[in-house]
Every structure is written in C-alpha cells, then in structure tokens.
C-alpha positions in Angstrom: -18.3 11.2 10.9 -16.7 9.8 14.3 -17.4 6.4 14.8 -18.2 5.1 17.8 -17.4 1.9 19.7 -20.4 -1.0 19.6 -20.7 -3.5 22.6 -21.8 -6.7 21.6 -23.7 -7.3 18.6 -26.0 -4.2 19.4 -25.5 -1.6 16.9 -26.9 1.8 17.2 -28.5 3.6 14.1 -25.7 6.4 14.3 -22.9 3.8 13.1 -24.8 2.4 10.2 -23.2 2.8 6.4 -24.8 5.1 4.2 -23.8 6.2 0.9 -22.4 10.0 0.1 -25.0 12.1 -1.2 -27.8 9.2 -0.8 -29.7 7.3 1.2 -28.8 4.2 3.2 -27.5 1.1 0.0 -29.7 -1.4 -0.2 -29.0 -4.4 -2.3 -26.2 -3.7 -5.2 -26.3 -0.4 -4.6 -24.9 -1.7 -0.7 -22.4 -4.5 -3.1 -21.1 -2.0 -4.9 -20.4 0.8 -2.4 -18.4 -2.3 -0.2 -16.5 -3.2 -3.1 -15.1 0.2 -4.1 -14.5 1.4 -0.7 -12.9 -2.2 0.4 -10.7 -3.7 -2.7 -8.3 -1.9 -2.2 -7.2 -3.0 1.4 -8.5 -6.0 0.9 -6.5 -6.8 -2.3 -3.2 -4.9 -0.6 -4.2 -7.7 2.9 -3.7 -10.4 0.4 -0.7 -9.4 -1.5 1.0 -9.4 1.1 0.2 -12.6 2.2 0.5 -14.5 -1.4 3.5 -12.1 -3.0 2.6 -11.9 -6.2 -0.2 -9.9 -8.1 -2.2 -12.8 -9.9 -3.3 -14.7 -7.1 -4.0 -11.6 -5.2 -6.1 -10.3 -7.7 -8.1 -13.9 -7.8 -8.4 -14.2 -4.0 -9.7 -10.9 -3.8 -12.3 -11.6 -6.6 -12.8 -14.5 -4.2 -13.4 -12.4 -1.4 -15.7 -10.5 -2.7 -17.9 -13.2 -4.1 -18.0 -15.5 -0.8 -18.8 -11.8 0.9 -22.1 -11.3 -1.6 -23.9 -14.0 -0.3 -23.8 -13.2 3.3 -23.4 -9.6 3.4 -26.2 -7.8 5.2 -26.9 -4.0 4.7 -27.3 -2.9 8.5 -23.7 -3.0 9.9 -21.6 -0.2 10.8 -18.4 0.3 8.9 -15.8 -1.4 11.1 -17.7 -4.1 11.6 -18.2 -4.7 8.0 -13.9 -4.2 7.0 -14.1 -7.0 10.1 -16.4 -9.4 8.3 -14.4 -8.8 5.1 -11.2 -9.7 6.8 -12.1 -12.2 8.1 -13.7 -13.7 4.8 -10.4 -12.8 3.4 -8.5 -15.0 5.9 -10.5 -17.7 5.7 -10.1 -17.7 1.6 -6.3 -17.4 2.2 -6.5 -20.6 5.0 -8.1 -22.0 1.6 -5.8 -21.4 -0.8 -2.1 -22.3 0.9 -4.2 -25.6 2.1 -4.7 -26.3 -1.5 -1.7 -24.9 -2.4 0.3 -27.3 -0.1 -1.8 -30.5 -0.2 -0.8 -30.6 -4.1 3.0 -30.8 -2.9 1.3 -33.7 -0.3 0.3 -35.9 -2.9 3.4 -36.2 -4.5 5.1 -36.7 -1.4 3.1 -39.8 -0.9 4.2 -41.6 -4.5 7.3 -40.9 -3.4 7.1 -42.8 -0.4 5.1 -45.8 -2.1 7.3 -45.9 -5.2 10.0 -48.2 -4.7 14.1 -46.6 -4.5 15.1 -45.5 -8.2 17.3 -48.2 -9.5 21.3 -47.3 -9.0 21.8 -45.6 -12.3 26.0 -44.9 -12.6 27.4 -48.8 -12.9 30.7 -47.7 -13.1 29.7 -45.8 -9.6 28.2 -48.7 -8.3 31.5 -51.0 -9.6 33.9 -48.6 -7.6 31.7 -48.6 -4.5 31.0 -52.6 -4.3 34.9 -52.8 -5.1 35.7 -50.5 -2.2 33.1 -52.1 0.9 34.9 -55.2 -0.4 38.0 -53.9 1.0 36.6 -53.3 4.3 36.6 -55.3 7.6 32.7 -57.0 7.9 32.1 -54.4 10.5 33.0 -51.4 8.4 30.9 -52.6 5.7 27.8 -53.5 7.0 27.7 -50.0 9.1 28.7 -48.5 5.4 25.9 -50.7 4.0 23.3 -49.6 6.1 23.8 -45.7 6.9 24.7 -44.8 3.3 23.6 -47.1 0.6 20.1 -48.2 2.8 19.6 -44.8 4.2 19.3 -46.0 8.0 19.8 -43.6 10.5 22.0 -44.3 13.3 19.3 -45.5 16.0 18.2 -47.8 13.1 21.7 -49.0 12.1 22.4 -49.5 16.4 19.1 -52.0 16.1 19.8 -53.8 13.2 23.7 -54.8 14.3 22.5 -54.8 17.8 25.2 -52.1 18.8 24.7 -48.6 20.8 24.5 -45.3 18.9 27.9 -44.9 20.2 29.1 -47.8 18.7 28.0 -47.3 15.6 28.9 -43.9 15.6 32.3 -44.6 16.1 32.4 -47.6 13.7 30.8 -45.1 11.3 34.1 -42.8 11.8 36.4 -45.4 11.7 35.2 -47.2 8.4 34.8 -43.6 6.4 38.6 -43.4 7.5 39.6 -46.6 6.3 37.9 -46.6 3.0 39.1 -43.5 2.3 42.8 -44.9 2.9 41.9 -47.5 0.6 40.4 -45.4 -2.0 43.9 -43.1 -2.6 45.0 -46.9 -2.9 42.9 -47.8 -5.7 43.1 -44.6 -7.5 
C-alpha cells in the first residue's frame, strides 16, 4: 500500500494503520502491532545515540512505555514512526541530562571544598627553597600563576602590572629558577 502525503492534521481514512489479515487494532491489539513493527528502528535510533546495548535496550523499553499512554489508534503510519521519534528524542534529551547533571554535582564540591593540602614535603621543601632564591618580582609572579593558580589577567591585577608584564616576568623568572635549580642539584 502507497502512502500518501497528509496536510495538516487532517488524515484521510486511506492512510490509517490496520493490521495484516485483520481489522483495524484497537487497544493492545494497536500496542502491540506498534511495538513489533517499531522496536526495532527505534532501539537501532537509540543505540546509536547512547553506544552501548544496555541503555539502548532500557531507553527503548522507555519509549515504549511513555508512548502507551498517549498513543491513539487513528493515525496513519508515518505519522505514528514520527510520534515515536520524537518520544524517543525526548527520552534521550532525558537521559544525557541526567546523565551529565551527576558529573555537575560533583563539580560543585569541588569548587566549595577547599585546595587539597600540599601532600610531597620534600616537594614543597625544594620549591620554598628555590622562590627563595629569586628576585621578589620573580617570586611573587611564581607565587601567584603556579602555586595560586591565577591566570595572567588575575596575576596583571593583583601586582598591578600589564599582561605583558607579567608575561614576560613570567619568562624571565621560569629562566632564572631553572638556572638556579641545576645549581642546587
């Protein structure tokens, strides 16, 4: 059977589903008939979106259940694999929201927990020992862009210098401490 274009929401009587061999589905006879004719795209639409098999089986199971409730027994067949794509896109939009905002959680004890204590003391001996060799300057641009994290717009405010500046004081103290670290060693 040929199936014709529908304008609008009007559909005509010659697009409607029916089943093989049987009148038009109604109720779970209509359930079922979507199901095996659909899964199969459906759950291949998803697996390609998730990569792996377990999640595009549940999603799909998903899919399917959301569709139950809302799934009427007069539309034609395109317009149904529609509805079901679009259910399945909005269960997808679902799952990688839930899927990230887990990661988001743990992104924001990060930021609220305070910096992990300096764990290597014989590290932290070496590096104290080494800014100690440094002109003020060097240091406190040392200080700031590695040990605080600052990036160079924030180091430029807090010693009152231009992004130039620091950028070259930057270059210049990397330089000298690593003269004075093949000094030390």
């Amino acid at each position: 059977m040929r199936e014709g274009k529908t304008s609008g929401a009007a559909v005509s009587r010659a697009n409607l589903v029916s089943l093989p061999h049987a009148d038009p589905p109604h109720g779970q006879d209509h359930l079922t008939w979507a199901y095996q004719t659909h899964v199969t795209a459906i759950y291949q639409y998803i697996y390609s979106r998730v990569g792996n098999r377990p999640d595009a089986e549940d999603l799909t199971a998903q899919v399917f259940m959301k569709a139950i409730s809302g799934m009427r027994n007069d539309v034609s067949v395109p317009e149904l694999r529609s509805w079901l794509y679009r259910v399945a896109q909005t269960t997808l939009a679902d799952h990688w929201r839930e899927y990230y905002a887990e990661g988001a959680g743990e992104l924001d004890e990060d930021v609220t927990r305070p910096p992990a204590p300096r764990e290597n003391p014989e590290a932290v001996h070496r590096v104290d020992a080494l800014l100690a060799t440094l002109p003020e300057s060097y240091r406190r641009v040392l200080e700031l862009r590695f040990l605080r994290g600052y990036s160079v717009r924030e180091t430029a405010q807090e010693l009152s210098l231009s992004e130039a500046n620091v950028k070259v004081l930057q270059f210049r103290a990397l330089n000298r401490a690593g003269r004075e670290r093949g000094r030390m060693s």
